[in-house]
C-alpha positions in Angstrom: 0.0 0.0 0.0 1.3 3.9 -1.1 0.1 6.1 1.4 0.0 9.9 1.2 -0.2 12.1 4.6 -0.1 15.5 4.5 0.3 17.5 7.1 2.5 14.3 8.8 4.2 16.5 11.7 5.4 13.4 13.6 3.7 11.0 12.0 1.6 9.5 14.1 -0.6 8.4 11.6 2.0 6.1 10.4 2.3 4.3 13.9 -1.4 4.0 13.8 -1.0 2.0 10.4 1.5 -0.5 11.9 -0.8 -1.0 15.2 -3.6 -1.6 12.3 -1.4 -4.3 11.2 -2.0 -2.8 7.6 1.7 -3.6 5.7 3.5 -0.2 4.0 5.1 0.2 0.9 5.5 3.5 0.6 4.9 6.3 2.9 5.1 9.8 1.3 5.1 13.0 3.8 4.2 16.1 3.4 5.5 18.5 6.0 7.9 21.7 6.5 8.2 21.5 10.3 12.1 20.5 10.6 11.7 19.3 14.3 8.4 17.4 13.5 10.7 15.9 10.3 13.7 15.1 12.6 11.4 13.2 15.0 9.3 11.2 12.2 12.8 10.1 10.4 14.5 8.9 13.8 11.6 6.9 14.0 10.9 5.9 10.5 14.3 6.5 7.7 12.2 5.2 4.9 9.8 8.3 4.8 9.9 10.1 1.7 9.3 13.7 3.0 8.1 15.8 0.0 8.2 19.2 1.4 5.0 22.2 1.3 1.8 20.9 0.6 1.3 23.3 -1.7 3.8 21.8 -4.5 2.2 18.3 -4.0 1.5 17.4 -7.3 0.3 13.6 -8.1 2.1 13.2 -11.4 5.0 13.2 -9.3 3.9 10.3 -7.2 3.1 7.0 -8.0 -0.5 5.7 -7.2 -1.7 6.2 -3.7 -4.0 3.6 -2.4 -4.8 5.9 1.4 -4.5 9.2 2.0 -4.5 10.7 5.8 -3.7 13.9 7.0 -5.0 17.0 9.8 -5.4 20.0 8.3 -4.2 22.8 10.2 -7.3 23.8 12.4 -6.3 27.3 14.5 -9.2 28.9 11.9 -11.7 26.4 12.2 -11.3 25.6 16.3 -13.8 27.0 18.5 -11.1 28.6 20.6 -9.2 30.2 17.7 -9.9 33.5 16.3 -13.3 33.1 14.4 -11.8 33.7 10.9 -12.4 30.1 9.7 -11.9 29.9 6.1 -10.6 33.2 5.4 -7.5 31.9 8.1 -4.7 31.3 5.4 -4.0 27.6 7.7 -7.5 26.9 7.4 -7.5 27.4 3.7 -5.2 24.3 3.7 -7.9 22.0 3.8 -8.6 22.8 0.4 -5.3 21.7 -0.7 -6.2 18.4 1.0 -9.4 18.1 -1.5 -7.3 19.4 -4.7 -4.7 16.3 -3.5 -7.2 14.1 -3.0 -8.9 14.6 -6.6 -5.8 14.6 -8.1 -4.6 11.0 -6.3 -7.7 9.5 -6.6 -7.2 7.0 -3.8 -9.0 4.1 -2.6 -9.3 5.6 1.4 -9.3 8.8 2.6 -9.2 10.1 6.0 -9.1 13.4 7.6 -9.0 14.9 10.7 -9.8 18.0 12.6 -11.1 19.5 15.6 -14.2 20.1 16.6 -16.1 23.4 15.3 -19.5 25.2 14.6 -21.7 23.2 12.4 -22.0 25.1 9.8 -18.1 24.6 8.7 -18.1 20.7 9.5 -21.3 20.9 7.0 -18.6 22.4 4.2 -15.6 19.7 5.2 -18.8 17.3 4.7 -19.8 18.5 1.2 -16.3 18.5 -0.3 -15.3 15.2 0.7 -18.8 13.5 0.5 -19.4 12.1 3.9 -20.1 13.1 7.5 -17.6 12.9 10.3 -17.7 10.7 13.2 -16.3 12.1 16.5 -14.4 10.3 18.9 -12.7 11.0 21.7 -9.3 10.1 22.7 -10.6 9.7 26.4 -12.0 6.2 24.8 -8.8 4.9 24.4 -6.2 7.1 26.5 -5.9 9.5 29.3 -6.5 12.4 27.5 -9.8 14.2 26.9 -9.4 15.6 22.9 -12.6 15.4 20.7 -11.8 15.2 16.8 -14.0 14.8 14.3 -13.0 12.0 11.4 -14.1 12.4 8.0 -13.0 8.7 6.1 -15.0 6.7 3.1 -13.7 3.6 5.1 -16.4 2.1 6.1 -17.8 0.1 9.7 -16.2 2.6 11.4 -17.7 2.8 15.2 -17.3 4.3 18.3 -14.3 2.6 20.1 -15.0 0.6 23.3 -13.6 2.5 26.5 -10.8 1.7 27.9 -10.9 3.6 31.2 -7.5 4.7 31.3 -6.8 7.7 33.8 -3.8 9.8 34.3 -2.3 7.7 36.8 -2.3 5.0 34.9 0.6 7.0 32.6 2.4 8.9 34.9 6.2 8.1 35.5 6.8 7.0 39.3 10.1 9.6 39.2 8.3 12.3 36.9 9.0 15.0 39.5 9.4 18.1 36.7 9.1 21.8 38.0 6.9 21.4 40.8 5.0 24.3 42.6 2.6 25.1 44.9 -0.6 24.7 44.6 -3.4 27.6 45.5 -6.2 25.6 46.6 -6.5 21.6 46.7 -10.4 20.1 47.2 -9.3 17.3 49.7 -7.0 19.6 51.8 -11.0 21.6 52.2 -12.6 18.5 53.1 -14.3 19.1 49.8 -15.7 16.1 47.1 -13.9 15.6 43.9 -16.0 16.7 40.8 -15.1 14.8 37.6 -16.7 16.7 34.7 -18.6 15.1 31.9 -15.7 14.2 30.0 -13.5 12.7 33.3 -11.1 16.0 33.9 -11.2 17.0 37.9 -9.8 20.2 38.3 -8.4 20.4 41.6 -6.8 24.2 42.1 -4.9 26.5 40.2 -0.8 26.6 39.9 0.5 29.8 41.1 1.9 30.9 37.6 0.8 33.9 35.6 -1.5 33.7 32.5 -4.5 32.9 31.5 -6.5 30.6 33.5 -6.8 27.7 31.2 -2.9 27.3 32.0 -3.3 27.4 35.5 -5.6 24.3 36.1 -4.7 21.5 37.7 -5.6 17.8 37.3 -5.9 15.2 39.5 -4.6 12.0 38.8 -7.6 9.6 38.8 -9.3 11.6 36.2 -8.4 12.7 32.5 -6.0 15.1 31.2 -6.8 18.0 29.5 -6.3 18.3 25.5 -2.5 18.7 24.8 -1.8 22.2 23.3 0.4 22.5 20.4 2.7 25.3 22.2 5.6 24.4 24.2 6.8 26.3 26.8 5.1 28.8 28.7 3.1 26.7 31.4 1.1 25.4 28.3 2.0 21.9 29.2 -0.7 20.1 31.1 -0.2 19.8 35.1 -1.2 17.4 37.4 -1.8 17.4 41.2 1.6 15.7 42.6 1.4 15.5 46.6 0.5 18.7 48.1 1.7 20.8 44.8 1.4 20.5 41.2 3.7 19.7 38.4 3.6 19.5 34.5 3.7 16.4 32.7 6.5 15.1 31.1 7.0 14.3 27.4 7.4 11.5 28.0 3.8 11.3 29.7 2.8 13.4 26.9 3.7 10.3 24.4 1.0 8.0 26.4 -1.7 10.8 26.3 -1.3 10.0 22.3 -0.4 6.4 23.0 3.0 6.5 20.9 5.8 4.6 22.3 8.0 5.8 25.2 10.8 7.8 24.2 9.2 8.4 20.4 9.7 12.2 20.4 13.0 12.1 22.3 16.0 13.8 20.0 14.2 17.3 19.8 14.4 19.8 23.1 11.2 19.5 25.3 9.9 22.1 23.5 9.9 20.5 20.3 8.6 17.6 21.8 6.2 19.5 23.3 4.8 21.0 20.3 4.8 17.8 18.1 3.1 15.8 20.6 0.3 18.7 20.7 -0.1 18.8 16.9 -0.4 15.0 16.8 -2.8 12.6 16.3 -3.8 9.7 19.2 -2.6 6.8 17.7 -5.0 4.0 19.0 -8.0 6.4 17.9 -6.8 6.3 13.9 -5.3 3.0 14.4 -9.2 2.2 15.4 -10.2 3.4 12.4 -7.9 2.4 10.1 -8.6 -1.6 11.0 -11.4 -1.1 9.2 -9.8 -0.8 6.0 -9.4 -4.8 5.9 -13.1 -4.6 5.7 -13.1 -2.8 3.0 -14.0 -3.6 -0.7 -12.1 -2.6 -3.9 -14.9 -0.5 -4.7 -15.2 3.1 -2.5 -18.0 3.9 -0.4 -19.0 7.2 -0.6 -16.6 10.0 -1.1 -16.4 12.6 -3.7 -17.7 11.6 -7.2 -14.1 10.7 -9.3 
């Protein structure tokens, strides 16, 4: 199989392949990122990286039978700036459907975050089908809804897993702790675990906003990794009577990649990949289905 992921960053999406037990014979990249480029070649020195989506051209490739990628989302996200398809990232999507005519492959999937309705409705009538959403928390620690536009068909809702931040956490992960403003238990107070498993406990004593201040505790979910590094963006969890970020490496099992995947990069970098990334089990999920699948497509644009 020739598979085609744009916007690759770290590629994630090719671990979820191998998980998927789905065999490779070429994987073609598309991504400028240099860090997110170092990381994907320690891991995999096959990848053809093929620079700017923008100057992918299918003559130049041979046929691809899947084609993945995450368009940039900061324009369509509910927590970006409202300016959606005029957002020169967002407008990236459409480079996505101009591949994806041109390539013509068997399977498509893409993925993006989760936004007003009335932009999912547009992703949905350029590629000819309707997202499904999943959650990571299904099949991880980490709370981070995505919606999952594919032609692969079967595809349902992953069982749960039940998997909870300590379940992740490194025994010697002690990493910049502080104090912690106010802790429910030290008030005598019940832990609340919202809707989608995340327990705030208290607030770091750090400046900035206050989505940066939160603090988790353990038998709950993280939050949804950001894709800055640096700057208290990391998520924190409650660690004895204080608080401390979690490690990359802890990062890695809130996308369940393998220990020690993003490692080569500064924690920055590492960071920031990990954020941009996909959850492997969640597209690995998906992309067992493709076994199922028939020579013919199901659904998708009209070739």
């Amino acid at each position: 199989m020739n598979v085609l992921s744009l916007f690759d960053g770290i590629s994630c999406g090719r671990v979820a392949l191998e998980r998927a037990g789905i065999g490779i014979d070429k994987y073609f990249a598309s991504e400028i990122d240099k860090y997110a480029m170092q990381i994907a070649q320690k891991n995999y020195p096959d990848t053809v990286h093929i620079g700017d989506v923008r100057d992918v051209r299918a003559d130049d490739l041979p046929g691809i039978d899947l084609l993945i990628g995450g368009s940039p989302c900061q324009g369509f996200s509910r927590s970006g700036k409202g300016l959606n398809f005029d957002d020169p990232r967002s407008k990236l999507f459409f480079e996505y459907v101009r591949i994806l005519r041109e390539c013509k492959p068997k399977s498509f999937l893409l993925e993006n975050v989760k936004m007003k309705k009335e932009y999912q409705d547009i992703i949905s009538e350029y590629l000819g089908v309707e997202p499904i959403e999943i959650n990571s928390s299904k099949l991880s620690a980490q709370n981070r809804r995505r919606l999952y536009w594919t032609n692969i068909p079967g595809v349902t809702q992953p069982d749960d897993k039940g998997i909870i931040l300590k379940d992740i956490l490194e025994h010697d992960g002690e990493f910049k702790c502080g104090y912690l403003a106010q802790y429910f238990e030290k008030h005598k107070k019940q832990l609340v675990f919202s809707r989608d498993g995340l327990c705030h406990v208290g607030d770091a004593d750090i400046k900035g906003n206050e989505s940066i201040k939160r603090v988790y505790h353990p038998d709950g979910k993280a939050p949804t990794l950001s894709t800055c590094g640096g700057g208290h963006r990391e998520p924190k969890v409650l660690y004895n009577d204080g608080w401390r970020k979690l490690t990359p490496l802890e990062c890695e099992r809130l996308q369940t990649l393998p220990d020690g995947y993003s490692e080569g990069v500064s924690n920055s970098q590492r960071y920031k990949g990990l954020g941009n990334g996909w959850t492997v089990d969640v597209v690995a999920h998906i992309l067992m289905r493709l076994s199922a699948r028939g020579e013919n497509n199901q659904g998708g644009l009209a070739w």
